[in-house]
PDB file of N, CA, C and O in Angstrom, chain B, residues numbered from 101:
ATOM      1  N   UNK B 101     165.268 101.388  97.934  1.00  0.00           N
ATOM      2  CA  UNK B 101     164.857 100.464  98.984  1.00  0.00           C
ATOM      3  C   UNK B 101     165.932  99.390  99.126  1.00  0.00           C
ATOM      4  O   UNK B 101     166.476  98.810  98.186  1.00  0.00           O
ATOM      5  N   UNK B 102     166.057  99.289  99.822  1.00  0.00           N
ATOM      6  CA  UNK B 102     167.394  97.956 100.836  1.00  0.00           C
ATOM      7  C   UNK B 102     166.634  96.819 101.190  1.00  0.00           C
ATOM      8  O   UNK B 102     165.717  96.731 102.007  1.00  0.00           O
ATOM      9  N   UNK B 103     167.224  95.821 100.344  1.00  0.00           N
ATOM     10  CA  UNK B 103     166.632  94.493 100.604  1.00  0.00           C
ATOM     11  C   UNK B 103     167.817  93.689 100.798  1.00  0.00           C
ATOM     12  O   UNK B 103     168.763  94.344 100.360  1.00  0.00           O
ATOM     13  N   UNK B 104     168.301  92.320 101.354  1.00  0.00           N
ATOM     14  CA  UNK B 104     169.289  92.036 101.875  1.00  0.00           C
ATOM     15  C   UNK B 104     170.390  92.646 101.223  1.00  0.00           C
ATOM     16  O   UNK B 104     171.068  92.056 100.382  1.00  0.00           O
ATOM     17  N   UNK B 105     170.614  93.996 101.645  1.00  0.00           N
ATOM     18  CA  UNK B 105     171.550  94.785 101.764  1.00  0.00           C
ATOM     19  C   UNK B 105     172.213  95.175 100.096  1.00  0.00           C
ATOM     20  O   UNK B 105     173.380  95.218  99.706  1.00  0.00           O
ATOM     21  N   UNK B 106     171.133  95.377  99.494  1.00  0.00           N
ATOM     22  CA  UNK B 106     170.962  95.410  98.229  1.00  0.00           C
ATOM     23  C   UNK B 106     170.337  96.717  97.499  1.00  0.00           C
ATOM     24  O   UNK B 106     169.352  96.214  96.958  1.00  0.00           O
ATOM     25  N   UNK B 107     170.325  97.634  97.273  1.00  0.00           N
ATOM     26  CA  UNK B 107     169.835  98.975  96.622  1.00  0.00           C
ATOM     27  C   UNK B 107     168.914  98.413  95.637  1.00  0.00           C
ATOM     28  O   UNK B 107     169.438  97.507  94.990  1.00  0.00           O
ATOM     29  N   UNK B 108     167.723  98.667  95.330  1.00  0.00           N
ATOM     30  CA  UNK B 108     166.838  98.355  94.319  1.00  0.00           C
ATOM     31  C   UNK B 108     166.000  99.245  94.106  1.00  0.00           C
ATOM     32  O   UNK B 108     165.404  99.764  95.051  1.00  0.00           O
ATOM     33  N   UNK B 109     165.779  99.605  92.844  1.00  0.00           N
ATOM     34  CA  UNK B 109     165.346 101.036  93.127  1.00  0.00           C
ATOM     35  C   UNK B 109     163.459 100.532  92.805  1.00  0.00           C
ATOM     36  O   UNK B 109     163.096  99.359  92.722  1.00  0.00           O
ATOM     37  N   UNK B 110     162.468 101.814  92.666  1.00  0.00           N
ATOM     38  CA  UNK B 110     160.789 102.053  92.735  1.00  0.00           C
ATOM     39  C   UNK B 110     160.603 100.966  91.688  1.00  0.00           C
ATOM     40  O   UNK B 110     159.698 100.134  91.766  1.00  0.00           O
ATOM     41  N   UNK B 111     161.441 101.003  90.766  1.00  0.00           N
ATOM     42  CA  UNK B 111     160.756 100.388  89.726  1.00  0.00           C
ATOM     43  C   UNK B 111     161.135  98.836  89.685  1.00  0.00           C
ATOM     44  O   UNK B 111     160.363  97.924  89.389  1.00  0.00           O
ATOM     45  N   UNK B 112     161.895  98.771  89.887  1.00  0.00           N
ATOM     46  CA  UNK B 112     162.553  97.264  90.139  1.00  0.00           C
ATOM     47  C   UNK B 112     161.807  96.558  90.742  1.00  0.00           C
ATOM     48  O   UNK B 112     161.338  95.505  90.310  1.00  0.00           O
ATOM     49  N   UNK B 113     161.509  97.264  92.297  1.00  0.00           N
ATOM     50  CA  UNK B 113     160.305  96.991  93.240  1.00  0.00           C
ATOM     51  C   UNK B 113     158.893  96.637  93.055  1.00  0.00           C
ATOM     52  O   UNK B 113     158.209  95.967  93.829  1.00  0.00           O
ATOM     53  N   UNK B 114     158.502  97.207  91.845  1.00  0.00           N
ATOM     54  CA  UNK B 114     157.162  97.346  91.194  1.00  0.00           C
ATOM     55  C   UNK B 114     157.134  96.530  90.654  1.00  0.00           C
ATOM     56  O   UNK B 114     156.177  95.808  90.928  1.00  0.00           O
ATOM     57  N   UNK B 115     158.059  96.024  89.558  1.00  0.00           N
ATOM     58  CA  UNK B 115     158.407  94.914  88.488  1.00  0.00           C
ATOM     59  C   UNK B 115     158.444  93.288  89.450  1.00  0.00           C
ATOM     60  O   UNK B 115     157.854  92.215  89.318  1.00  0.00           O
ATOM     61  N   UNK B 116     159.071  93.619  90.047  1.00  0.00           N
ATOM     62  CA  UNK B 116     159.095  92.394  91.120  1.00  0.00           C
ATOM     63  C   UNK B 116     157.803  91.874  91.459  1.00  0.00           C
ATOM     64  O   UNK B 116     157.146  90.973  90.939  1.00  0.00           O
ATOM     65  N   UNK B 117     157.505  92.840  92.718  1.00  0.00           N
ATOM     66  CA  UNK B 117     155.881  92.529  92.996  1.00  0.00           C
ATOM     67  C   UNK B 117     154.817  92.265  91.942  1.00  0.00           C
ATOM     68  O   UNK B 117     153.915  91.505  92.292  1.00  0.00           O
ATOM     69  N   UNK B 118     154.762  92.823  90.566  1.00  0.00           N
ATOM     70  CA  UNK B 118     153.977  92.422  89.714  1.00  0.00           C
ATOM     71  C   UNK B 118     154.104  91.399  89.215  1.00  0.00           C
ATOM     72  O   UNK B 118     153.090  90.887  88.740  1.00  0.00           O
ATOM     73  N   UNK B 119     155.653  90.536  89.094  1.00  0.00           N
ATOM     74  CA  UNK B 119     156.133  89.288  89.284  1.00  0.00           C
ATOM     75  C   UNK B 119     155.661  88.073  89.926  1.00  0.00           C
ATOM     76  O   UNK B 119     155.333  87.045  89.333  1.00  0.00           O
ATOM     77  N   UNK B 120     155.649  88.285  91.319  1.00  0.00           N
ATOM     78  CA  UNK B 120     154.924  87.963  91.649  1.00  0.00           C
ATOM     79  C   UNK B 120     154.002  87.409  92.353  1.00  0.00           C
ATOM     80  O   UNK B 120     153.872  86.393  93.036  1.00  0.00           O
ATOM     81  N   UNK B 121     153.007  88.855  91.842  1.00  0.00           N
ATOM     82  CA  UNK B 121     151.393  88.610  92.099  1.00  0.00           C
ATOM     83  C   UNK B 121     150.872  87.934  90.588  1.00  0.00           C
ATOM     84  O   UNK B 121     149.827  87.287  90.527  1.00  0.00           O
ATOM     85  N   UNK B 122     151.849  88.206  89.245  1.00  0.00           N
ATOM     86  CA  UNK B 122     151.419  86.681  88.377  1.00  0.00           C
ATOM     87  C   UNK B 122     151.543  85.288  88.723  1.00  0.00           C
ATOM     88  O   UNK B 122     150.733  84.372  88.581  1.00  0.00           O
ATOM     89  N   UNK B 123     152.609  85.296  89.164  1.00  0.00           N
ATOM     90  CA  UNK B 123     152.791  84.000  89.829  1.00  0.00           C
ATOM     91  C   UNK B 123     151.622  83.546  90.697  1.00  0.00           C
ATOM     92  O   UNK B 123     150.962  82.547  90.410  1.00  0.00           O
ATOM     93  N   UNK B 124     151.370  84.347  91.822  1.00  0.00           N
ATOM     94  CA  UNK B 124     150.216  83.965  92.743  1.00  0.00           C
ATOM     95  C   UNK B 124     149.220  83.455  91.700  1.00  0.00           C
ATOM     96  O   UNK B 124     148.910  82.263  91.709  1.00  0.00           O
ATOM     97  N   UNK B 125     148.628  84.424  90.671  1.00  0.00           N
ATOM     98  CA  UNK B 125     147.648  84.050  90.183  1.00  0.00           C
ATOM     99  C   UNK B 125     147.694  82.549  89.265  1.00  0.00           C
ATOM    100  O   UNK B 125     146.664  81.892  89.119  1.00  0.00           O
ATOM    101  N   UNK B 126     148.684  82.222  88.826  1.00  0.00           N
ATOM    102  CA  UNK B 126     148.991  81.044  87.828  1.00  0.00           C
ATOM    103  C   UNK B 126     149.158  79.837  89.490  1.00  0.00           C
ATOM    104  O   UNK B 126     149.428  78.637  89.478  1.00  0.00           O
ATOM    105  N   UNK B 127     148.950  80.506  90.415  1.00  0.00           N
ATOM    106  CA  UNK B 127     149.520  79.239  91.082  1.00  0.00           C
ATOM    107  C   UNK B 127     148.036  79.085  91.690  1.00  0.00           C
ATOM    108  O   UNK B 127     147.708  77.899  91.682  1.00  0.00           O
ATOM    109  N   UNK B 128     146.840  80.104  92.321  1.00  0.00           N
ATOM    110  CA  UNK B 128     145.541  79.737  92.478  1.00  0.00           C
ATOM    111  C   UNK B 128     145.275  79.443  91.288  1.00  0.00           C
ATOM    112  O   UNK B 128     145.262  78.216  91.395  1.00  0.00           O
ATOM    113  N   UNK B 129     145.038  79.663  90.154  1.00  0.00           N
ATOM    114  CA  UNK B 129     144.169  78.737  89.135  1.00  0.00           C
ATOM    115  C   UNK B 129     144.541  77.279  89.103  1.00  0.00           C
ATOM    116  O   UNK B 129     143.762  76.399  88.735  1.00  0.00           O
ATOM    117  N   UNK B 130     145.722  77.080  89.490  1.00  0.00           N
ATOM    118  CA  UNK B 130     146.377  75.791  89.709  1.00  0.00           C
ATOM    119  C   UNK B 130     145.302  74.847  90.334  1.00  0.00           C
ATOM    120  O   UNK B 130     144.467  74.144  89.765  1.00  0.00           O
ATOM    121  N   UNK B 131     145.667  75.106  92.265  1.00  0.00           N
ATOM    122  CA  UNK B 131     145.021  74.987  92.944  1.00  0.00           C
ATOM    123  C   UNK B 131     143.257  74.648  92.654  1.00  0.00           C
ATOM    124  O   UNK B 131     142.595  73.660  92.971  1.00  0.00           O
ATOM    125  N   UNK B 132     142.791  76.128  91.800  1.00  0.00           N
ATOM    126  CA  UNK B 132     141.227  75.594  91.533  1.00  0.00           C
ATOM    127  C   UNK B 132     141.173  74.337  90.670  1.00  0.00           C
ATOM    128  O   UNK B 132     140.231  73.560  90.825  1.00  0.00           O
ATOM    129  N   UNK B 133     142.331  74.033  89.576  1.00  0.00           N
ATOM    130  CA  UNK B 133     141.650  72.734  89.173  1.00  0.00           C
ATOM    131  C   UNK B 133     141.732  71.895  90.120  1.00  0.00           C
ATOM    132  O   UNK B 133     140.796  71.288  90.641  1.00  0.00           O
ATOM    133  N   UNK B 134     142.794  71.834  90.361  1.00  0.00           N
ATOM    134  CA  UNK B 134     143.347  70.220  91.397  1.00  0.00           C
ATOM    135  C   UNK B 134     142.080  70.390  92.238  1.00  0.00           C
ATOM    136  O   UNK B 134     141.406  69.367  92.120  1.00  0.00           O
ATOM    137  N   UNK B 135     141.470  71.319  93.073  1.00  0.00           N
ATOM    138  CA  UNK B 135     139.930  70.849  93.628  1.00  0.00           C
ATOM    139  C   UNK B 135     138.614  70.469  92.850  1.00  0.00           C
ATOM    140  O   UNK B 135     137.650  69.831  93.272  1.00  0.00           O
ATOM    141  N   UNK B 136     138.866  71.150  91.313  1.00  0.00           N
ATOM    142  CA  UNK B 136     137.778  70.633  90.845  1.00  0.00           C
ATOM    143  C   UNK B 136     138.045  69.085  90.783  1.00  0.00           C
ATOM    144  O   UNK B 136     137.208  68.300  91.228  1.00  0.00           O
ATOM    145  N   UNK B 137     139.468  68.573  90.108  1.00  0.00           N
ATOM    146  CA  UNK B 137     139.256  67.292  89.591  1.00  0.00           C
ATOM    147  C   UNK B 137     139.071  66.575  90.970  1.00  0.00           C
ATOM    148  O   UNK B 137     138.546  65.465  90.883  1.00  0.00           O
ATOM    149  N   UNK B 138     139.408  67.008  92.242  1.00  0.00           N
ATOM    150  CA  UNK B 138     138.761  66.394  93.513  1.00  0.00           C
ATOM    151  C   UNK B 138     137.867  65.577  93.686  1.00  0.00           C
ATOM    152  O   UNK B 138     137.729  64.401  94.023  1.00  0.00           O
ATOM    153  N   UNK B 139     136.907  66.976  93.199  1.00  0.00           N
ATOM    154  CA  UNK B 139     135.704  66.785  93.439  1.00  0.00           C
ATOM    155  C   UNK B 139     135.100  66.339  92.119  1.00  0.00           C
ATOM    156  O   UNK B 139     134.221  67.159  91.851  1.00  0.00           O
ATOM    157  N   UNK B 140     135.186  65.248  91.009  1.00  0.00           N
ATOM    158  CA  UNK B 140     134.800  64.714  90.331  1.00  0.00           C
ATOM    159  C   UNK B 140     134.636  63.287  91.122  1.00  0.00           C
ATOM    160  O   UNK B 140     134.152  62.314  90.545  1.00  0.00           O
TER     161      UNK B 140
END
């Protein structure tokens, strides 16, 4: 797969995206506190 003009191969791709979708997740749990302490 060609990403800015870059060869990366299935797995790289996979590794990445699982990258991240950790990230996403460490960044909503984030998010849920900062609304809980909001809403204190």
């Amino acid at each position: 797969m060609f990403i800015d003009d870059k060869w990366y191969t299935e797995p790289e791709v996979q590794a990445y995206i699982k990258e991240l979708k950790a990230r996403i997740s460490t960044l909503e749990a984030a998010l849920e506190r900062c609304k809980e302490e909001e809403n204190e």
